[in-house]
PDB file of N, CA, C and O in Angstrom:
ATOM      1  N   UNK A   1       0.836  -1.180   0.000  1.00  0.00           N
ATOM      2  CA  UNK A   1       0.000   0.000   0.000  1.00  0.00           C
ATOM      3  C   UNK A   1       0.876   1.236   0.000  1.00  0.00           C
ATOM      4  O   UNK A   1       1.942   1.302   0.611  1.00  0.00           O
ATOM      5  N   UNK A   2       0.403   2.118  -0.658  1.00  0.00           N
ATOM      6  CA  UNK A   2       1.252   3.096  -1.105  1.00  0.00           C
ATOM      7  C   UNK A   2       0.683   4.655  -0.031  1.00  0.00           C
ATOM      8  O   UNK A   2      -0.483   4.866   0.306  1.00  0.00           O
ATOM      9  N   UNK A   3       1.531   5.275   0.208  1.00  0.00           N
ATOM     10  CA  UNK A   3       1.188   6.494   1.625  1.00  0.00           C
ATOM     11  C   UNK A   3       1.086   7.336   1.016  1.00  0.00           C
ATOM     12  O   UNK A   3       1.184   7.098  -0.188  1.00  0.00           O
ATOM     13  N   UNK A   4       0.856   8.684   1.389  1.00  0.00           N
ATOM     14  CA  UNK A   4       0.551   9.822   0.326  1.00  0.00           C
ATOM     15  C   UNK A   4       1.657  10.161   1.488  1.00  0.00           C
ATOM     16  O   UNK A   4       1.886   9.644   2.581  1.00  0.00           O
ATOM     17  N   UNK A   5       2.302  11.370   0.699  1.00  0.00           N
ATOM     18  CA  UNK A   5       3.493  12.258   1.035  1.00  0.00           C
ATOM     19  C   UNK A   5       3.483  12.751   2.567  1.00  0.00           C
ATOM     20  O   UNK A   5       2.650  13.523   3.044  1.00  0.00           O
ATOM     21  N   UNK A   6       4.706  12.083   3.339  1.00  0.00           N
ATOM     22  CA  UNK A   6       4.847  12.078   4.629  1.00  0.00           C
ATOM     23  C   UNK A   6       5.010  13.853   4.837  1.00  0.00           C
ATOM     24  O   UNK A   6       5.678  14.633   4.158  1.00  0.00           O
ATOM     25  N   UNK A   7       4.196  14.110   5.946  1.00  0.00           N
ATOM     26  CA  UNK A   7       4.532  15.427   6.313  1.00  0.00           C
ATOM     27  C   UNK A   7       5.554  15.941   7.472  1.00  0.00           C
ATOM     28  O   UNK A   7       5.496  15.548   8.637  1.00  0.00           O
ATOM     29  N   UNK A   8       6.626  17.007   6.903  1.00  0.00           N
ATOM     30  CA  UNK A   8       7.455  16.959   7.995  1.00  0.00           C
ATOM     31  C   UNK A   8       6.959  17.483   9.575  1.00  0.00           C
ATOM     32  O   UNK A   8       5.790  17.737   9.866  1.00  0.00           O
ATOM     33  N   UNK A   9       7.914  17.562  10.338  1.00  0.00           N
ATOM     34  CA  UNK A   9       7.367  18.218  11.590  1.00  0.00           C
ATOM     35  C   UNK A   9       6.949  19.357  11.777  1.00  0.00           C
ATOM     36  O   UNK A   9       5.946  19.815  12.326  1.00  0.00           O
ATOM     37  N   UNK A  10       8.070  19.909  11.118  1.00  0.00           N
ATOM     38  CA  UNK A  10       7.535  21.623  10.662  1.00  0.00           C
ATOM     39  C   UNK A  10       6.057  21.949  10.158  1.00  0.00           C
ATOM     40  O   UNK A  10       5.380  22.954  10.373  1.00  0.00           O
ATOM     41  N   UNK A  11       5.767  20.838   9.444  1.00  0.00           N
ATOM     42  CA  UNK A  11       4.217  21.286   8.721  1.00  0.00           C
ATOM     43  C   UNK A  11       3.116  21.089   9.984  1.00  0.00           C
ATOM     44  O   UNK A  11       2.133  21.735  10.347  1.00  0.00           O
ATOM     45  N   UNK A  12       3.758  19.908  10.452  1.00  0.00           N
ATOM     46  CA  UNK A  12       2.328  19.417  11.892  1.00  0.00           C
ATOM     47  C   UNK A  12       2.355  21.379  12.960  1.00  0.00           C
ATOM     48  O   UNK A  12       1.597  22.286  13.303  1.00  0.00           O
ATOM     49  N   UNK A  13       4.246  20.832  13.033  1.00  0.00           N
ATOM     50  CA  UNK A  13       3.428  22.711  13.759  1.00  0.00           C
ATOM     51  C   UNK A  13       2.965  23.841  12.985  1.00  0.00           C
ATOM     52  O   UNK A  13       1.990  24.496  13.354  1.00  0.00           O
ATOM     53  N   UNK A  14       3.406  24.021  12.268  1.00  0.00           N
ATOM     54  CA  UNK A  14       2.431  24.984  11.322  1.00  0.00           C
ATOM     55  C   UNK A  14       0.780  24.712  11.685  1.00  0.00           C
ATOM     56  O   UNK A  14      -0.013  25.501  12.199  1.00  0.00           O
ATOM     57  N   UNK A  15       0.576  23.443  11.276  1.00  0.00           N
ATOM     58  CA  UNK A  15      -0.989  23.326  10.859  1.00  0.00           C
ATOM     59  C   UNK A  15      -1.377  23.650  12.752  1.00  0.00           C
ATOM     60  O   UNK A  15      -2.017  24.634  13.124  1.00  0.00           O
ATOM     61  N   UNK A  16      -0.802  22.556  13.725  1.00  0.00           N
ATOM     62  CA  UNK A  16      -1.502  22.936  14.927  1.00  0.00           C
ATOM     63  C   UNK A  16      -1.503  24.594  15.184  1.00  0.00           C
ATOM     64  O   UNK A  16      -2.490  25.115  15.704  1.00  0.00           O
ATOM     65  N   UNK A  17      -0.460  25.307  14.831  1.00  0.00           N
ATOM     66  CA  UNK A  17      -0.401  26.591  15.264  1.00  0.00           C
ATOM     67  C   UNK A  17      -1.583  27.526  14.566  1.00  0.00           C
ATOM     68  O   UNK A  17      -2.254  28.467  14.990  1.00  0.00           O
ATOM     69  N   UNK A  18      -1.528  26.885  13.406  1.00  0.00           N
ATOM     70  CA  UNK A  18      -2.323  27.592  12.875  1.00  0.00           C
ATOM     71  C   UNK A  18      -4.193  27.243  13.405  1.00  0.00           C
ATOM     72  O   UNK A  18      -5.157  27.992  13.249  1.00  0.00           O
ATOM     73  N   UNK A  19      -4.167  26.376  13.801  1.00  0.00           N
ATOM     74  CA  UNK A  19      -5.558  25.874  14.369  1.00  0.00           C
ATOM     75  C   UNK A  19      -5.605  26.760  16.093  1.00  0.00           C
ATOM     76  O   UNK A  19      -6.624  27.213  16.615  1.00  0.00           O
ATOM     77  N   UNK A  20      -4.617  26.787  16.500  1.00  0.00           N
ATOM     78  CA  UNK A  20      -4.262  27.379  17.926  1.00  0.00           C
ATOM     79  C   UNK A  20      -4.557  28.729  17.479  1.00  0.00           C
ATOM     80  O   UNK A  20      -5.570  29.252  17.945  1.00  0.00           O
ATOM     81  N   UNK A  21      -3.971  29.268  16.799  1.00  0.00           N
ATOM     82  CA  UNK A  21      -4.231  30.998  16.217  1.00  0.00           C
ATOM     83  C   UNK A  21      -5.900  31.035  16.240  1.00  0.00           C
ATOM     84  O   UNK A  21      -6.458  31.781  17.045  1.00  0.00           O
ATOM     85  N   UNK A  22      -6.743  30.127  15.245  1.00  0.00           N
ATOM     86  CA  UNK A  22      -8.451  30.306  14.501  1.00  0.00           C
ATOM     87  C   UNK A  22      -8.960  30.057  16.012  1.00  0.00           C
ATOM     88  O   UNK A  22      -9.938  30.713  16.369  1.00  0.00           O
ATOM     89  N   UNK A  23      -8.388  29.182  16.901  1.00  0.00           N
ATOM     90  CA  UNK A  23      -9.474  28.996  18.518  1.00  0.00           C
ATOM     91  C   UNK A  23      -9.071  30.176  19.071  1.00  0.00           C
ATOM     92  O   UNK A  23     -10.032  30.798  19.523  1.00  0.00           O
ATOM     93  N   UNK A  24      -7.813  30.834  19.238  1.00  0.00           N
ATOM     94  CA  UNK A  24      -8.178  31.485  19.981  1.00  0.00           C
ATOM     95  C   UNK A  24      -8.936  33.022  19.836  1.00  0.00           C
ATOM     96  O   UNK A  24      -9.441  33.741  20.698  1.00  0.00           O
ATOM     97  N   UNK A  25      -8.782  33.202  18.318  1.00  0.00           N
ATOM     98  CA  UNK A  25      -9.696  34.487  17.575  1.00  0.00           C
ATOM     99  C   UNK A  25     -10.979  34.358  17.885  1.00  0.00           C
ATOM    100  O   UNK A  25     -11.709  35.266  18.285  1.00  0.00           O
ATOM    101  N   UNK A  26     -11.425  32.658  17.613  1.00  0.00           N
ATOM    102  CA  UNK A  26     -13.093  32.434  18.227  1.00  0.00           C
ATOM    103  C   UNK A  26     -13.356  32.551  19.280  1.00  0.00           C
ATOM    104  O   UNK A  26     -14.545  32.614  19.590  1.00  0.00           O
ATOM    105  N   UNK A  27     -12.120  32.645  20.466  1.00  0.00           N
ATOM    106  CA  UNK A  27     -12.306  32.542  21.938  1.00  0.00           C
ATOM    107  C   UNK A  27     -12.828  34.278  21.977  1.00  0.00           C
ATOM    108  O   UNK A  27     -13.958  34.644  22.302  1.00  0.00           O
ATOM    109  N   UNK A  28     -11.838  35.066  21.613  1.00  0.00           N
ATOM    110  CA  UNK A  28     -11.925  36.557  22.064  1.00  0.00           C
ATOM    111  C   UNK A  28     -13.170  36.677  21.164  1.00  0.00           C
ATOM    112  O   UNK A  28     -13.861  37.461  21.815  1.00  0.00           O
ATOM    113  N   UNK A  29     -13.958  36.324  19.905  1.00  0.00           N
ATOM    114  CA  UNK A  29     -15.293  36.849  19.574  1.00  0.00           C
ATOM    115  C   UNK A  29     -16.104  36.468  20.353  1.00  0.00           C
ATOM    116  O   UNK A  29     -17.028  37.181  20.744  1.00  0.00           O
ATOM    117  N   UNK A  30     -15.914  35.288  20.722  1.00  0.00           N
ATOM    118  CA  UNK A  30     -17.593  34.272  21.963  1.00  0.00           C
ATOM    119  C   UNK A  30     -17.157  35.011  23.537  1.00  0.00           C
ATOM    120  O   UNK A  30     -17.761  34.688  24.559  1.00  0.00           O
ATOM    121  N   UNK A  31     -15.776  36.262  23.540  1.00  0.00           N
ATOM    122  CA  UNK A  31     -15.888  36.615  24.785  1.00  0.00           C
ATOM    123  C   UNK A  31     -16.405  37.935  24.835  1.00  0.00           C
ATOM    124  O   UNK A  31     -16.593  38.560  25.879  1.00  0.00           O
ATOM    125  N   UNK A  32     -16.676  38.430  23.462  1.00  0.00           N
ATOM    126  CA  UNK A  32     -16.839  40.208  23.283  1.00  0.00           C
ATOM    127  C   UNK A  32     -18.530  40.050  23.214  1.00  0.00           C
ATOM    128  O   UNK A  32     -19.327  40.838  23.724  1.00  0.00           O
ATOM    129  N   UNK A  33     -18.965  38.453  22.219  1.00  0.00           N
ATOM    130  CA  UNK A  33     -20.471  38.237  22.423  1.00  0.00           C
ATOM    131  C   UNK A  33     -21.371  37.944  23.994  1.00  0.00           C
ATOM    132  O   UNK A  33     -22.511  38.164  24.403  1.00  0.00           O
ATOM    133  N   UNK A  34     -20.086  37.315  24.552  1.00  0.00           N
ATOM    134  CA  UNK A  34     -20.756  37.284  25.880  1.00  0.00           C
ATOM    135  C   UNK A  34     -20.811  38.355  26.738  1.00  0.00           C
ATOM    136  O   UNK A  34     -21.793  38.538  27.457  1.00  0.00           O
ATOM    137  N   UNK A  35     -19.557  39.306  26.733  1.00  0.00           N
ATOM    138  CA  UNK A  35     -20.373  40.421  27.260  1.00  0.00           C
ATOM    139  C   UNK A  35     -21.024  41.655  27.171  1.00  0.00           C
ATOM    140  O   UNK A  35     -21.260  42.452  28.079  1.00  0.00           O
ATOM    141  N   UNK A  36     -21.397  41.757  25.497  1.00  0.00           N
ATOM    142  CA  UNK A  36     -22.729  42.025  24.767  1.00  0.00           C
ATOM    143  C   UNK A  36     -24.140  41.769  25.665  1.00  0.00           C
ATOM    144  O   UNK A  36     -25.076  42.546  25.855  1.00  0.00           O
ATOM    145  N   UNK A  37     -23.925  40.293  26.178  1.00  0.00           N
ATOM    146  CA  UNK A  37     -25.195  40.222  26.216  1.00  0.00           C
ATOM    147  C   UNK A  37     -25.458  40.010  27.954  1.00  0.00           C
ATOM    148  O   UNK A  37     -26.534  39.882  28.538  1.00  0.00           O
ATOM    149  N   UNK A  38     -23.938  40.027  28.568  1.00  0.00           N
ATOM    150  CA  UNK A  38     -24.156  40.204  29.876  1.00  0.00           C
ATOM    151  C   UNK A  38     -24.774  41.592  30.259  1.00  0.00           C
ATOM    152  O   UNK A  38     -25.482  41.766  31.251  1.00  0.00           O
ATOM    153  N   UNK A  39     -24.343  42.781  29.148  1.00  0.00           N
ATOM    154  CA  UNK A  39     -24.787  44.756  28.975  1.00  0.00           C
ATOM    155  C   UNK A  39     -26.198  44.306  29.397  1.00  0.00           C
ATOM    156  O   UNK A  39     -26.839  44.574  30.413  1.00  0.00           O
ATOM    157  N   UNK A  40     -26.582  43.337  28.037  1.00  0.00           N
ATOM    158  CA  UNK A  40     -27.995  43.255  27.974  1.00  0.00           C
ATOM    159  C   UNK A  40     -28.885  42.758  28.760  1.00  0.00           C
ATOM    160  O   UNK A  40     -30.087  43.024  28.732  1.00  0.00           O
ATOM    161  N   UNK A  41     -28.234  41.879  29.629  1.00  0.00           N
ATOM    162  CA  UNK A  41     -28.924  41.490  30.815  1.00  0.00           C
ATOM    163  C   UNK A  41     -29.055  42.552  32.408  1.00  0.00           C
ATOM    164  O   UNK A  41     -29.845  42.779  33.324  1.00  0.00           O
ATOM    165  N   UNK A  42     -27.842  42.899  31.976  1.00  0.00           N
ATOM    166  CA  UNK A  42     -27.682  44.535  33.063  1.00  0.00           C
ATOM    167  C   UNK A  42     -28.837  44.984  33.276  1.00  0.00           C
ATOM    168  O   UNK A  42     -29.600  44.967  34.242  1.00  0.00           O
ATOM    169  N   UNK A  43     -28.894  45.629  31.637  1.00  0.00           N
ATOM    170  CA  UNK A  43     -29.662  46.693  30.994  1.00  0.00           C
ATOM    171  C   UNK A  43     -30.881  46.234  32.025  1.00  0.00           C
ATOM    172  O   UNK A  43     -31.276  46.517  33.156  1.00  0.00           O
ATOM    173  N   UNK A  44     -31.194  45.440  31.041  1.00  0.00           N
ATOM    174  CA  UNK A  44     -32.680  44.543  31.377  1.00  0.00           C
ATOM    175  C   UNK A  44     -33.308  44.647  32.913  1.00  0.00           C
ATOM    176  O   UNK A  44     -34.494  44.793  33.208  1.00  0.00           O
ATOM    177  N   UNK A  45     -32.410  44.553  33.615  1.00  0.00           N
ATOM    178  CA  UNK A  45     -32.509  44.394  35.502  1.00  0.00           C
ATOM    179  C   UNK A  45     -32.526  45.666  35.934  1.00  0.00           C
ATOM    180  O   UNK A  45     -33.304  45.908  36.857  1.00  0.00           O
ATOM    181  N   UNK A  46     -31.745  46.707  35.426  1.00  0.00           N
ATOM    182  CA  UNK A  46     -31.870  48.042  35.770  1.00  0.00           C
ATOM    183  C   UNK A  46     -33.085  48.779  35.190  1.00  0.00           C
ATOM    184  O   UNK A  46     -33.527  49.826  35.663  1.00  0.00           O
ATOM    185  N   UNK A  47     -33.667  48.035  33.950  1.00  0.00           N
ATOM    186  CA  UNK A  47     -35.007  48.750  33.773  1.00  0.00           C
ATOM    187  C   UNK A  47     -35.929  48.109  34.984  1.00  0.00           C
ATOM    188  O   UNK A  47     -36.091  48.838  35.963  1.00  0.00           O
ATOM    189  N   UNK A  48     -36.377  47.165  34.995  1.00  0.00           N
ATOM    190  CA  UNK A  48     -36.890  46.265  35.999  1.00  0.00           C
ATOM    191  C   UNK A  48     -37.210  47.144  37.388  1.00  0.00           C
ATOM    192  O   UNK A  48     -38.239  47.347  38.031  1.00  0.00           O
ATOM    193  N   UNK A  49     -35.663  47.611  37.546  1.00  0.00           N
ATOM    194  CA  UNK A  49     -35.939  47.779  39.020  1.00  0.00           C
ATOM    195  C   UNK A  49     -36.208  49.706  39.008  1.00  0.00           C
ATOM    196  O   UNK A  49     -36.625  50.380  39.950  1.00  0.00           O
ATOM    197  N   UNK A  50     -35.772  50.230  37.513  1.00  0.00           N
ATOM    198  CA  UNK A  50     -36.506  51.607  37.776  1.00  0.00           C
ATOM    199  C   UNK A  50     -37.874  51.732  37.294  1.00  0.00           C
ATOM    200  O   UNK A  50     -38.597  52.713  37.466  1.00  0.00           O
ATOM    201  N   UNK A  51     -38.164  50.694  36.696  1.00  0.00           N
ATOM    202  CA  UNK A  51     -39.838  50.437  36.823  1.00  0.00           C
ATOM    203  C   UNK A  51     -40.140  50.630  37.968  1.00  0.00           C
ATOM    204  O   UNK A  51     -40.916  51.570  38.144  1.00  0.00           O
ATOM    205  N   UNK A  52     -39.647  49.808  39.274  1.00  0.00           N
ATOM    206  CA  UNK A  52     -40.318  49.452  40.537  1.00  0.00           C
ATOM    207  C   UNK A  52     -40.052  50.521  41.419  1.00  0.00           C
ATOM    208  O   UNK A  52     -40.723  50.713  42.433  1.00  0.00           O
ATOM    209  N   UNK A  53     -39.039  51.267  41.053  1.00  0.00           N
ATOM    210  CA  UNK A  53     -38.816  52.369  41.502  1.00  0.00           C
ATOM    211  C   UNK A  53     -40.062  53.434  41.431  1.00  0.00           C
ATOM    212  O   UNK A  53     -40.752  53.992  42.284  1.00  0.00           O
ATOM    213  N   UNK A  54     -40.019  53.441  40.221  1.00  0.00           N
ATOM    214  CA  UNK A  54     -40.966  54.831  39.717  1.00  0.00           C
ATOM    215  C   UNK A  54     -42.832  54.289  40.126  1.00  0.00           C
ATOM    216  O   UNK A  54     -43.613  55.210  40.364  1.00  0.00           O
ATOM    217  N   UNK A  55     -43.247  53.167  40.159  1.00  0.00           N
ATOM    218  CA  UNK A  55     -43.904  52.729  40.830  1.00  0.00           C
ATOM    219  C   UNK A  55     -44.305  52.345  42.456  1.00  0.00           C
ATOM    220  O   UNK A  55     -45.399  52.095  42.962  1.00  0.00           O
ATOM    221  N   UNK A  56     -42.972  52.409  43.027  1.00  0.00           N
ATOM    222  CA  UNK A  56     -42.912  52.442  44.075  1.00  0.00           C
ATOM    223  C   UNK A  56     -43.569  53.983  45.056  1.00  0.00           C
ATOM    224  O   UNK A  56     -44.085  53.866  46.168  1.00  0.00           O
ATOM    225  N   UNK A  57     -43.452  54.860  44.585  1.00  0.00           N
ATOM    226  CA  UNK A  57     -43.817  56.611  45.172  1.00  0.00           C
ATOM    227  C   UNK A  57     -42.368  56.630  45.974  1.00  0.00           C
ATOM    228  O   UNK A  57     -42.236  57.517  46.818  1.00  0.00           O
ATOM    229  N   UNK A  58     -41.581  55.966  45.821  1.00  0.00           N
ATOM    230  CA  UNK A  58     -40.144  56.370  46.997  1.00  0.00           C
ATOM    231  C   UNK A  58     -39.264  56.826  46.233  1.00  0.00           C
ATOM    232  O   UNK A  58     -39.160  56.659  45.018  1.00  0.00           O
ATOM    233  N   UNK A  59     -38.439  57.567  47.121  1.00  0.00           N
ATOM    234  CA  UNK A  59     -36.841  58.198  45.909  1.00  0.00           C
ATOM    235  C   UNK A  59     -36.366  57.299  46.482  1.00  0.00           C
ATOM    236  O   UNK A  59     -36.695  56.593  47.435  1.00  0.00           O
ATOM    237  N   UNK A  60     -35.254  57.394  45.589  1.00  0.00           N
ATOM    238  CA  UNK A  60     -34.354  56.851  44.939  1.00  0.00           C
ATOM    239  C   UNK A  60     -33.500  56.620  46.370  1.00  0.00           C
ATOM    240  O   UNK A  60     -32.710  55.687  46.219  1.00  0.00           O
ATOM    241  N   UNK A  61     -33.441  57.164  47.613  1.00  0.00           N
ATOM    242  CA  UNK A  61     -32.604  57.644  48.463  1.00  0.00           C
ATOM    243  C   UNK A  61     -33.961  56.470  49.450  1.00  0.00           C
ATOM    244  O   UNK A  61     -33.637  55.392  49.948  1.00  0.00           O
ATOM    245  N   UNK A  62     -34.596  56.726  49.476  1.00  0.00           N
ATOM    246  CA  UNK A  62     -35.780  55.864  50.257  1.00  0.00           C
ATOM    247  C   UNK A  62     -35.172  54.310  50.070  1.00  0.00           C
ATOM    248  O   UNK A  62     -34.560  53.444  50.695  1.00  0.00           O
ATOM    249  N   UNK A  63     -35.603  54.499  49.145  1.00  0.00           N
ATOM    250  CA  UNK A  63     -35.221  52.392  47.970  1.00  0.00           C
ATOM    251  C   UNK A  63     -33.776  52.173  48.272  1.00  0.00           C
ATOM    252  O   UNK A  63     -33.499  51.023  48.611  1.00  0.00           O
ATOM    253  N   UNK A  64     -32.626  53.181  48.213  1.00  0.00           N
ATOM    254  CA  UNK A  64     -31.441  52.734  48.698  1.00  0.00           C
ATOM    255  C   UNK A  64     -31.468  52.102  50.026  1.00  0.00           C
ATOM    256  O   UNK A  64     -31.229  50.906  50.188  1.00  0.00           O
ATOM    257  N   UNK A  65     -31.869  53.216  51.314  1.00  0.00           N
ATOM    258  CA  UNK A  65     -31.960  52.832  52.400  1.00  0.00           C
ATOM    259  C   UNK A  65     -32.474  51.779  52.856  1.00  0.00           C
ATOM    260  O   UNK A  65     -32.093  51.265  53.907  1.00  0.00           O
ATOM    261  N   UNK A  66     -33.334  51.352  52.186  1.00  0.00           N
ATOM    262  CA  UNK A  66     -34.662  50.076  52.602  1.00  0.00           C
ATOM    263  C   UNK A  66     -33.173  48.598  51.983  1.00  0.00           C
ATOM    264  O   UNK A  66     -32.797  47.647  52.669  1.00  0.00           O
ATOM    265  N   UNK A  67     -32.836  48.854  50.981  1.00  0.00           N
ATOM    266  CA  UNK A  67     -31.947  47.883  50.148  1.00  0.00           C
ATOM    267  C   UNK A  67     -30.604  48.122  51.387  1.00  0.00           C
ATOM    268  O   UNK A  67     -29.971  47.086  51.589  1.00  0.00           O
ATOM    269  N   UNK A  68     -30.301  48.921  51.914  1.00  0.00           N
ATOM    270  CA  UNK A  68     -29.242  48.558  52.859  1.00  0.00           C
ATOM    271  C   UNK A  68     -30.081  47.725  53.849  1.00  0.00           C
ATOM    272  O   UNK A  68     -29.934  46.503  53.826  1.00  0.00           O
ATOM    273  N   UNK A  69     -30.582  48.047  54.349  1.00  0.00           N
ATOM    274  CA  UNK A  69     -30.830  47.566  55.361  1.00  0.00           C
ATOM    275  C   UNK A  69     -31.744  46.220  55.136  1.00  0.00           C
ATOM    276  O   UNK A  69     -31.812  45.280  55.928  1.00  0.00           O
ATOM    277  N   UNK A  70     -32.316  46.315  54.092  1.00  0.00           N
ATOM    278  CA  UNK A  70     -32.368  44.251  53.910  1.00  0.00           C
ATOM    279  C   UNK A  70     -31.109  43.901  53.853  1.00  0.00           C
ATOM    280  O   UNK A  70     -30.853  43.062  54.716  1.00  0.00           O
ATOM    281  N   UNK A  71     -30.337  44.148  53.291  1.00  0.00           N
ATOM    282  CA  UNK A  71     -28.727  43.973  53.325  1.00  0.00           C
ATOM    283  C   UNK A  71     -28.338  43.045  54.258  1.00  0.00           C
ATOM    284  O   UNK A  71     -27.890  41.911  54.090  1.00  0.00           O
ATOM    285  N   UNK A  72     -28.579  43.712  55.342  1.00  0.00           N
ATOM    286  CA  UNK A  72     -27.551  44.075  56.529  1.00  0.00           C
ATOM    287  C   UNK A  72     -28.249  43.045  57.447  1.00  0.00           C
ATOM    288  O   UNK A  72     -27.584  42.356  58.222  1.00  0.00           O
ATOM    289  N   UNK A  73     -30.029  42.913  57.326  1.00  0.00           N
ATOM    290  CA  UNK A  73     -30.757  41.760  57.894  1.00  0.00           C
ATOM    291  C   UNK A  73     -30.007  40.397  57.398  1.00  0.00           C
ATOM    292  O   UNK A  73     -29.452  39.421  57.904  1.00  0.00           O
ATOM    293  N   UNK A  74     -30.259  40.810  56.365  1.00  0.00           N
ATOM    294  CA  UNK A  74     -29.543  39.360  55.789  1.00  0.00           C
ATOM    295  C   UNK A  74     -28.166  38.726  56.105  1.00  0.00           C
ATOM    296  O   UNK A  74     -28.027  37.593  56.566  1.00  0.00           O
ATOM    297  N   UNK A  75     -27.330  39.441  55.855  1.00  0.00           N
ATOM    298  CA  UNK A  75     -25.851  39.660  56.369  1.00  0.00           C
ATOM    299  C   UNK A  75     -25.937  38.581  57.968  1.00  0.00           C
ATOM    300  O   UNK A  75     -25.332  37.575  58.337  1.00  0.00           O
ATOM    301  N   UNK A  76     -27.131  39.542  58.630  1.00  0.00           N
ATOM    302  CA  UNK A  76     -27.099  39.489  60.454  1.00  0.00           C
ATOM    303  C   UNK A  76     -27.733  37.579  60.198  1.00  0.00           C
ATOM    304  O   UNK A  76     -27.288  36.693  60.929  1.00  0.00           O
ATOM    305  N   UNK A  77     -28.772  37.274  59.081  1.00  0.00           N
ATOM    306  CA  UNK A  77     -28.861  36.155  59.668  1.00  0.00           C
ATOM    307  C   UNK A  77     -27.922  34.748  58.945  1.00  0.00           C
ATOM    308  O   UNK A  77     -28.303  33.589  59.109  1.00  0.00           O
ATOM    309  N   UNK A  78     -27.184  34.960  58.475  1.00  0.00           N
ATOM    310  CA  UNK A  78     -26.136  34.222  57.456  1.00  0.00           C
ATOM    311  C   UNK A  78     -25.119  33.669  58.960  1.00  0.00           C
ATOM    312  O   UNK A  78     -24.096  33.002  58.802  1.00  0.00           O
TER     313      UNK A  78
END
């Protein structure tokens, strides 16, 4: 049986390097998409809670205080 043309070593690292280079370009895009959409989940929670805000009749200084101090309950029973 006849082999098709042995490849030297040099070529294996080439080719792995070159596969090492394309993962890690896909790594830094699936890391710029993920935190795209971590913004977007931000986003999302901060509307949420100035909904509940502006529904609430309290400032902003009210809703802080109340949020420390569940805080701090919580904290006390941990």
């Amino acid at each position: 049986m006849a082999r098709g043309v042995r490849r030297t070593i040099e070529e294996k690292i080439a080719d792995k390097q070159e596969i090492i280079d394309a993962l890690e370009i896909r790594v830094l895009k699936e890391k710029e998409e993920l935190q795209v959409l971590l913004n977007e989940q931000r986003m999302a929670r901060l509307e949420i809670l100035e909904e509940l805000i502006d529904n609430s009749n309290l400032s902003i200084e009210e809703v802080a205080q109340i949020l420390r101090q569940h805080a701090e309950e919580a904290e006390v029973e941990v």
